[in-house]
C-alpha positions in Angstrom: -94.3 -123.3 58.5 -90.9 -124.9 58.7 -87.8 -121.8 59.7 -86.0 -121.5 56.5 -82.2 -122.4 56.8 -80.4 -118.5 56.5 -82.7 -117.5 59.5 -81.7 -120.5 61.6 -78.5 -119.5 61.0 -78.7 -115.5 61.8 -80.8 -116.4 64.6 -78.3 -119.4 66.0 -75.2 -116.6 64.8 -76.8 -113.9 67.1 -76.6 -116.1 70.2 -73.4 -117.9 69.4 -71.8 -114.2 68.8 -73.4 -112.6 72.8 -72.1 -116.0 74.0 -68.9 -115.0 73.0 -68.4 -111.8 74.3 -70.4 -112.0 77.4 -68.0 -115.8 78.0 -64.8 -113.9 77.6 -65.6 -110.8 80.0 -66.6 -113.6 82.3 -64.1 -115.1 82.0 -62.0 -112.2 82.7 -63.9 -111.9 85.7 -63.5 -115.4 87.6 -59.6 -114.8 86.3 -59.7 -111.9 88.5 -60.9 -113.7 92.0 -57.3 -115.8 91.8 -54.9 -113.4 89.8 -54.1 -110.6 89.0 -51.3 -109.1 86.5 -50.3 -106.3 89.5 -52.2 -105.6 92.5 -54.3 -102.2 92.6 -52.5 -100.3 94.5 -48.9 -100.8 92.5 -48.1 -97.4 91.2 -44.4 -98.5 90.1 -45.4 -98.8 86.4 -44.7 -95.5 85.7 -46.9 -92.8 84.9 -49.5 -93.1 81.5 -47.0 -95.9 79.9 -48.0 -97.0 77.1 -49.4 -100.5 75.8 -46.7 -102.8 76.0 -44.4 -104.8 78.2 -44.8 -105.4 80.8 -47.9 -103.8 80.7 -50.3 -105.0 78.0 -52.7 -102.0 78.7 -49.9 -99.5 79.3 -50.6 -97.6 82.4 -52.9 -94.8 83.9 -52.0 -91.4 85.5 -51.1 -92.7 88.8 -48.7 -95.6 87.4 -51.2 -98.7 87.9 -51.4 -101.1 85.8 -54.4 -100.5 83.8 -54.9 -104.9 82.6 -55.4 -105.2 86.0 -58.2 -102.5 86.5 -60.3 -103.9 83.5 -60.2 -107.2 85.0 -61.6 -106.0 88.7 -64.0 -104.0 86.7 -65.3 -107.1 84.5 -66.1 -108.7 88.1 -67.8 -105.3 89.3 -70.0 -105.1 85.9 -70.9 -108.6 86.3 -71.9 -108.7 90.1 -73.9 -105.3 89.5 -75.9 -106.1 87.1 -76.8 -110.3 88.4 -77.4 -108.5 91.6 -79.7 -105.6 90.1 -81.7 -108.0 88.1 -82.0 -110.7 90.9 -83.8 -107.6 92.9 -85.5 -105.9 90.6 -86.9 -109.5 89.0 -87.7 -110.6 92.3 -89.7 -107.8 93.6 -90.7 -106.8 90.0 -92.1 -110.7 90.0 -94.2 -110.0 93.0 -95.4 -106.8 92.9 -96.3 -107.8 89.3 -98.3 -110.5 90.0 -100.2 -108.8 93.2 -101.4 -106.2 90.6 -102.1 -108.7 88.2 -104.8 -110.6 90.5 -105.9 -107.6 92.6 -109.0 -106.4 91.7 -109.6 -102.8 90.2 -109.3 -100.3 93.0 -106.1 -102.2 94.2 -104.6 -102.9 90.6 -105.3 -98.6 89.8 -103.2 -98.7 92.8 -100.2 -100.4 91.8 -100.4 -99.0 88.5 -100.1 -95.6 89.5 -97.1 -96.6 92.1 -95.3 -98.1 89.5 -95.6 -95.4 86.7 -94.4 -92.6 89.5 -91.4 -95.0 90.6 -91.0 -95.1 86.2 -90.6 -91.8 85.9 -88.3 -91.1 89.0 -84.5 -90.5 87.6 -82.1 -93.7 88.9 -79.7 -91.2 89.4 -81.5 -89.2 92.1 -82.7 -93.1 93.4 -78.9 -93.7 93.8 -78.3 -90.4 95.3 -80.8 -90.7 98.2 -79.7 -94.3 98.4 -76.4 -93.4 99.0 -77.4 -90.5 101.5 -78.9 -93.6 103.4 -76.1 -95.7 103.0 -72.6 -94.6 101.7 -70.9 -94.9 98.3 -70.4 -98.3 97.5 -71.1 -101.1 95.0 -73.9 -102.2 97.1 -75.8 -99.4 97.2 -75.6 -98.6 93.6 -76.8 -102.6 93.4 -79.3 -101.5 95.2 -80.8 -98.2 93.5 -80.4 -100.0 90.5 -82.7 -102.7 91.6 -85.3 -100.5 93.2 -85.7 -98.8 89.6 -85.5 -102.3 87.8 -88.3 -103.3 90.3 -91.1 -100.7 88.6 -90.4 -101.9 84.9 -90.4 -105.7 85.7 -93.3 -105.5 87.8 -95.5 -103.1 85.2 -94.4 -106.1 82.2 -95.5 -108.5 84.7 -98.9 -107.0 85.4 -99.3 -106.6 81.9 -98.6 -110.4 81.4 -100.6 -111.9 84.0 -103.7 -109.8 82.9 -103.6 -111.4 79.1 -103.0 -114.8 80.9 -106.2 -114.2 83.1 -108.2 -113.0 80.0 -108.1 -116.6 78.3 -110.9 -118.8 78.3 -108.7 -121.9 80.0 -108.3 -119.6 83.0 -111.8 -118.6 83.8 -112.6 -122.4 83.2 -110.0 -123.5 86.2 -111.6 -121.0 88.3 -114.7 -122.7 87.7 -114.0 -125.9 88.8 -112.3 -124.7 91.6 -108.7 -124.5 91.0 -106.9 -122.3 93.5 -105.0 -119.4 93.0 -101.5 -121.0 94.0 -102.4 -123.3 91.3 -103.1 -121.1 88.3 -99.8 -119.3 89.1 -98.0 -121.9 89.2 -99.1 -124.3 86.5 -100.7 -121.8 83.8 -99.4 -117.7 84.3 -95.9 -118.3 85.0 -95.2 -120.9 82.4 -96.7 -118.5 79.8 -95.1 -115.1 81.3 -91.7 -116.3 81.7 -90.3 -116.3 78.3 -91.0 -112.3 77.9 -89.8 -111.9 80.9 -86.6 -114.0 80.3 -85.7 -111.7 77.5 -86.8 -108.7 79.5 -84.1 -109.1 82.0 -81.7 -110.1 79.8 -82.1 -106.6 78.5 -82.6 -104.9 82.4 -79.0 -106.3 82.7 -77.4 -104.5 80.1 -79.2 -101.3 81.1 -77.8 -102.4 84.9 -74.4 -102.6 83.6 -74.7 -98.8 82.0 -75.9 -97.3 85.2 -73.6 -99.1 87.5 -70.8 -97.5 85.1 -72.8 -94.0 84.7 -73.2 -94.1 88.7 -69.3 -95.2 89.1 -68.4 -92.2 87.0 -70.7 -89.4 89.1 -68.3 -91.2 92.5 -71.6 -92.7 93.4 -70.1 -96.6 92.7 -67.6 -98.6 94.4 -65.2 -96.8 96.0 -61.4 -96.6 95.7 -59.7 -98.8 95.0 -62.2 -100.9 93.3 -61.3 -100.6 89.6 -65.3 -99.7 87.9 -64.9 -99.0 84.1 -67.1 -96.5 85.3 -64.6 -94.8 87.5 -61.5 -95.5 85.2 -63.7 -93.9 82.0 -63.8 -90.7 84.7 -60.1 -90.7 85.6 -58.8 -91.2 81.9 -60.9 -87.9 80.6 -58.2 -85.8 81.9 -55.3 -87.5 79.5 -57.9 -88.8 76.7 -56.0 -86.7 74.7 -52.6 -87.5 75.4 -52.9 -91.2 76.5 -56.3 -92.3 74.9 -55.5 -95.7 75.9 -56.8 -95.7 79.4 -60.2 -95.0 77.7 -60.1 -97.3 75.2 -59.9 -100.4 77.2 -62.8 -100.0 79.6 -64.9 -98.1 77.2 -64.6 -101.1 74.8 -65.0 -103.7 76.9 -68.7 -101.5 78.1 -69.7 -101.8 74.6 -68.9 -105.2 74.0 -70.7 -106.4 77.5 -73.9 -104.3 76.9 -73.6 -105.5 72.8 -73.0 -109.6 74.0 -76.2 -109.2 76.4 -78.5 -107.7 73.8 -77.7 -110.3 71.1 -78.2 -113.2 73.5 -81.7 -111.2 74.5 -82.6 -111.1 70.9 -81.5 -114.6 70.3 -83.2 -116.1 73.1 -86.4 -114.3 72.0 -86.2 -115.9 68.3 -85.5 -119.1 70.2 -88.9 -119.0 72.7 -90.8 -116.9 69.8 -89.6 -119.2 67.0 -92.6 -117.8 64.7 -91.1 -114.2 64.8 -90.2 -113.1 61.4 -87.2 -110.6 61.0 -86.9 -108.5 58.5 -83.4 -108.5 56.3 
């Protein structure tokens, strides 16, 4: 059946609206590489100014300009969650597809690897990460990633074994297709779409625990700006100088918002036969 005009248009609003408010923050962030209003470590703006000129996003407690902070932070959001999906989709990829094809002993196996690694907290990943390591944007990539790795790979698995179950499959088997083949020409052209939207959404959930991590001191370090980090300095003035909240806090919300709608309209895009209710 033909999609009725008012859900092409929700569906095409949905994506058009994440578009928008992912673009901007990204734009925000490639601002950032080649200027910035005030550098980082300027404290001449005077302490907890308010919104204005010649600091649009007034100032924090130390006197730095807080425009500037929002815009390093854009780039930090950004770069922590494409890096934590680009390792967590990788390995979440392979793992995924090794328990997919292995056979039952193996694939009990993964399964029970990946519901243990499920149910261990990111935050004590991160921690023991960073015991390893040190506190920096990397390892907090990293943590991230590992923890991504267990849900990507479990929806993978899941995937792969409905692929495998259709008739076409056993079929190219039989007449002696290999394995490299069936991956690449049947499972992963009928896995990706889920698995599109599925990181889309592991992105947003990046970007939270980058921030949540940032705010415990377990992010990038001083004086990298993480809304994460300026959320935790500002909760000693929220009350007097709410300001230095607002802006990072908002522009969380918005990035984390903007992903999910392009996630839901890139599903009604690949799953054009969904129906959504009113």
């Amino acid at each position: 059946m033909t999609e009725d005009a008012p859900r092409r248009r929700r569906r095409s609003a949905t994506l058009i609206t994440g578009c928008v408010l992912v673009g901007a923050i990204a734009v925000m962030a490639v601002v950032s590489w080649f200027w910035l209003p005030y550098s980082l470590d300027d404290t001449s703006g005077g302490r907890l100014s308010p919104p204005g000129l010649p600091h649009l996003l007034g100032t924090d407690k130390l006197g730095r300009d807080l425009l500037s902070q929002v815009m390093i932070g854009a780039r930090i959001a950004l770069e922590s969650g494409l890096g934590a999906v680009a390792i967590g989709g990788a390995l979440g990829l392979a793992v995924g597809l090794a328990a997919g094809f292995a056979n039952r002993w193996l694939d009990d196996t993964f399964t029970a690897f990946l519901d243990v690694l499920i149910a261990f907290p990111t935050l004590l990943l991160a921690m023991l990460v960073v015991a390893a390591r040190s506190a920096s944007l990397g390892s907090a990539v990293v943590a991230i990633g590992l923890a991504m790795t267990a849900i990507v790979a479990r929806l993978t698995r899941i995937l792969v074994k409905r692929v495998l179950a259709e008739d076409y499959i056993t079929a190219a088997r039989t007449s002696g297709t290999s394995w490299i083949r069936i991956i690449g020409g049947h499972v992963l052209p009928n896995i990706w779409p889920t698995l599109v939207v599925n990181l889309a959404l592991q992105f947003g959930l990046a970007v939270l625990a980058e921030a949540s991590l940032s705010f415990l001191g377990l992010g990038a370090p001083p004086p990298n700006a993480s809304w994460g980090r300026m959320l935790e300095e500002a909760q000693a003035t929220v009350s007097t100088a709410p300001y230095a909240a607002i802006a990072p806090g908002v522009l969380l919300v918005a990035l984390v918002v903007g992903v999910n709608l392009i996630a839901d309209g890139i599903r009604d895009t690949l799953d054009p036969t969904r129906r959504r209710t009113s």
